[in-house]
N, C-alpha and C positions, 0 to 999 in steps of 0.2 A: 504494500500500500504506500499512500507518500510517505516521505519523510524517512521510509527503510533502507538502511546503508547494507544490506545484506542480500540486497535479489540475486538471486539466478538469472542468466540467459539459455535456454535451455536450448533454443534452434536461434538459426540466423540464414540472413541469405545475401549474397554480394550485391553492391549498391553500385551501380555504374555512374558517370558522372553525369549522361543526360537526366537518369531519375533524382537522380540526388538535386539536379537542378530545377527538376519540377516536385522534388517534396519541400524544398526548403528555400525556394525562390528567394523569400523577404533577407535571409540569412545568407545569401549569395554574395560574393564580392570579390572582387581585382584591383589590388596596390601595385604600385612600384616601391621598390625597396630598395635603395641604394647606404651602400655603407662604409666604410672606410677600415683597412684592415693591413699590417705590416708594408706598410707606406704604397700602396695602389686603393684606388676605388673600385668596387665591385657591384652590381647589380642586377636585380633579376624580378620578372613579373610573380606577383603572388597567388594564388587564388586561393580563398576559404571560404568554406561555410560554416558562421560562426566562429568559432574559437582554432578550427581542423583544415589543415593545411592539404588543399586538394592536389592543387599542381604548382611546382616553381620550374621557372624556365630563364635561363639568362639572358640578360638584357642588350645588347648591343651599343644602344645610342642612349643613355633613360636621357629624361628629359632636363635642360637646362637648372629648371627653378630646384628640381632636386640635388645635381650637384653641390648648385651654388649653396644649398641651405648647410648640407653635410659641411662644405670646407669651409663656410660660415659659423659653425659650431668647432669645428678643428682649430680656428684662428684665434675665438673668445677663448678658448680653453688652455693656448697657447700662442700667443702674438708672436712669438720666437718663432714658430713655422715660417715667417714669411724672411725672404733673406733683401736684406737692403744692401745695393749698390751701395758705389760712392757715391755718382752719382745723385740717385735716390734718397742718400742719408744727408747730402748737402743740401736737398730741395727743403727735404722735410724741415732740415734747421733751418733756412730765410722763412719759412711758413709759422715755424713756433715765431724766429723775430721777431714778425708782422704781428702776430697774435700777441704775443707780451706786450709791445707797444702800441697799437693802434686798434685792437680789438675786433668786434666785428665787423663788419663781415666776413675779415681773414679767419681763415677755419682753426679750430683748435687740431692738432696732430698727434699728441699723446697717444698712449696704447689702449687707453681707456674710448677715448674719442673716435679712434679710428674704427675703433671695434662698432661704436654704434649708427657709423655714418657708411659701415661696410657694403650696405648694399649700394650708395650713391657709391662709391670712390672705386672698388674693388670687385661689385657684383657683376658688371658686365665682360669682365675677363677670366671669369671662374667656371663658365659654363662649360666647360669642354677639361678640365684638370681631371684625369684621368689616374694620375701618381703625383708621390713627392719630387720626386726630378720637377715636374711640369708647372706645380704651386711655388716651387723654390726658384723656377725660373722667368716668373709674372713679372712682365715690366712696371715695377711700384713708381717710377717716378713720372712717367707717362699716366696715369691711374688717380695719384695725387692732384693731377694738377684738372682733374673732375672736379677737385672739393673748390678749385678759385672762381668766386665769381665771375662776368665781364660788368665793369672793365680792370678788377683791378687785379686781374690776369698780367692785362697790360704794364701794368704799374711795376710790378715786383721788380722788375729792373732797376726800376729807379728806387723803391723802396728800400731794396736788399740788395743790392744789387752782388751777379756773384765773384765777379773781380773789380778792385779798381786800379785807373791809370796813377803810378806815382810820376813826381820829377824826372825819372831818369829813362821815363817811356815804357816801362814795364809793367806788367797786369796780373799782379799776384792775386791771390783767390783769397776770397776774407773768409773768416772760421767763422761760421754762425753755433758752435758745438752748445755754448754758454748765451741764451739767446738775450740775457742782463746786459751784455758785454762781448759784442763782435770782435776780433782781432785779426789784424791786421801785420804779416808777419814777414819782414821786408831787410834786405841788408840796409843800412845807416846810410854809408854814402848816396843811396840813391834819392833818399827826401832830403839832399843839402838844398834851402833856398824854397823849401815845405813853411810856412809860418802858420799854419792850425790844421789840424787832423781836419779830413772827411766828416761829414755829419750823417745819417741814416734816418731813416723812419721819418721821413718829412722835416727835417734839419733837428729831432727828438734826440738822438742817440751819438755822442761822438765815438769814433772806431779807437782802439786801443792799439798802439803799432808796440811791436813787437820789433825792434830794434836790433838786427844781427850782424855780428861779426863777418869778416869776410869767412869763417869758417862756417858761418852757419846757424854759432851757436848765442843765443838774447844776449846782449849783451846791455839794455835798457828796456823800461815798458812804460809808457810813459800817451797820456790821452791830452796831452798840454804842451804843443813844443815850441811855443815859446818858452816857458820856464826849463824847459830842456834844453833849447841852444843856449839860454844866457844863463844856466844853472850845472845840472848833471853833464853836460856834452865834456863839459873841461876834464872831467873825473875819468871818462869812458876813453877821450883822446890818450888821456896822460897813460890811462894802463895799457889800449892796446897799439897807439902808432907804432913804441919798437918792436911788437911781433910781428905787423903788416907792413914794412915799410913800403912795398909799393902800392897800397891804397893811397888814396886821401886821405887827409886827417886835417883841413886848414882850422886854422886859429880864428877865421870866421864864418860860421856856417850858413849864416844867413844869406851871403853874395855866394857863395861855393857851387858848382856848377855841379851838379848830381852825375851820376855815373854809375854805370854797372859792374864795371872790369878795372880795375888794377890800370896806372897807368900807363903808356904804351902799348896797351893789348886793345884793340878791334873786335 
């Protein structure tokens, strides 16, 4: 009777699937299943009745939105899935820039952020990721630049821009890693005759030059050079002219004609 966890089946008889499809019609149903498993995705048509799994068949193409949902769930669970260029890591840092300083509508790009803006930024490149080779090799910096409005797409040049021109004609790449505090990381002699750093973020932000020896290595840092040429410069000349004697080193740096090479070299 109900409710007995004890019945017998005493006969039976095999149920093929077109009856089973005309006894239990309302309880009839076909999913797709897609799932992710020792770094490939896999997929296959479902059929059940009820809770009883009639037939599974693998799926060749499943469909987009299902992809994208699985390595949309792969990503929140691990933002380290996705691998950032250089490229891409330098986009990302003039976009935090913008964002620390001038707000919105520059998108936030955090891992928290990006995760929720995944389907603008990220969704329409997912639909086809197949394995981890194919998600590790998503061009993220091309993807990001979905999250920039127009026009101020346009702008980021100017706002961030990703190198600038110093005195000496060269176009070194500024660090956006610290988005407080851009830098700017340049040998000495080439901003002789420089009297105020670069400004950023709409004249908000001055750049931080990083000041290098002919080896390479900071040898000042300094976001004021005024107070740098009539202050620190003497300090940094006096120690390093006799290691570099064929740099530059003049006693005035203000007239000093910038330069990239050592002099007599071309």
């Amino acid at each position: 009777g109900p409710g007995r966890s004890d019945a017998l089946i005493r006969a039976c008889a095999p149920l093929d699937e077109d009856l089973a499809r005309l006894a239990a019609s309302e309880e009839w149903a076909e999913r797709e299943e897609v799932t992710w498993s020792e770094d490939r995705l896999s997929a296959r048509r479902v059929t059940t009745v009820g809770a009883i799994e009639v037939r599974s068949v693998p799926l060749e193409r499943p469909a987009a939105r299902e992809i994208a949902g699985v390595v949309r769930s792969l990503v929140v669970d691990d933002p380290g899935l996705l691998v950032w260029s250089v490229a891409a890591g330098r986009l990302r840092d003039r976009l935090a820039f913008c964002r620390t300083w001038l707000g919105d509508p520059w998108p936030a790009v955090d891992d928290g952020a990006l995760v929720e803006s995944f389907d603008l930024w990220l969704g329409p490149d997912v639909g086809e990721v197949r394995s981890g080779r194919a998600l590790r090799s998503l061009d993220l910096e091309a993807a990001l630049r979905r999250l920039l409005p127009w026009p101020h797409a346009a702008r980021l040049g100017d706002v961030a821009p990703e190198r600038l021109t110093v005195p000496s004609g060269s176009s070194p790449a500024v660090d956006y890693s610290d988005p407080r505090a851009p830098v700017l990381s340049v040998r000495l002699q080439e901003v002789f005759g420089w009297s105020e750093v670069p400004r950023l973020a709409d004249g908000r932000v001055p750049v931080v030059l990083d000041l290098l020896s002919p080896a390479g290595r900071s040898a000042a840092v300094t976001s004021d050079l005024a107070s740098f040429w009539d202050g620190g410069y003497r300090q940094v000349r006096a120690e390093l002219r006799g290691r570099y004697p064929k740099h530059d080193w003049p006693v005035d740096p203000w007239s000093a004609t910038a330069s990239r090479r050592p002099r007599g070299v071309r």
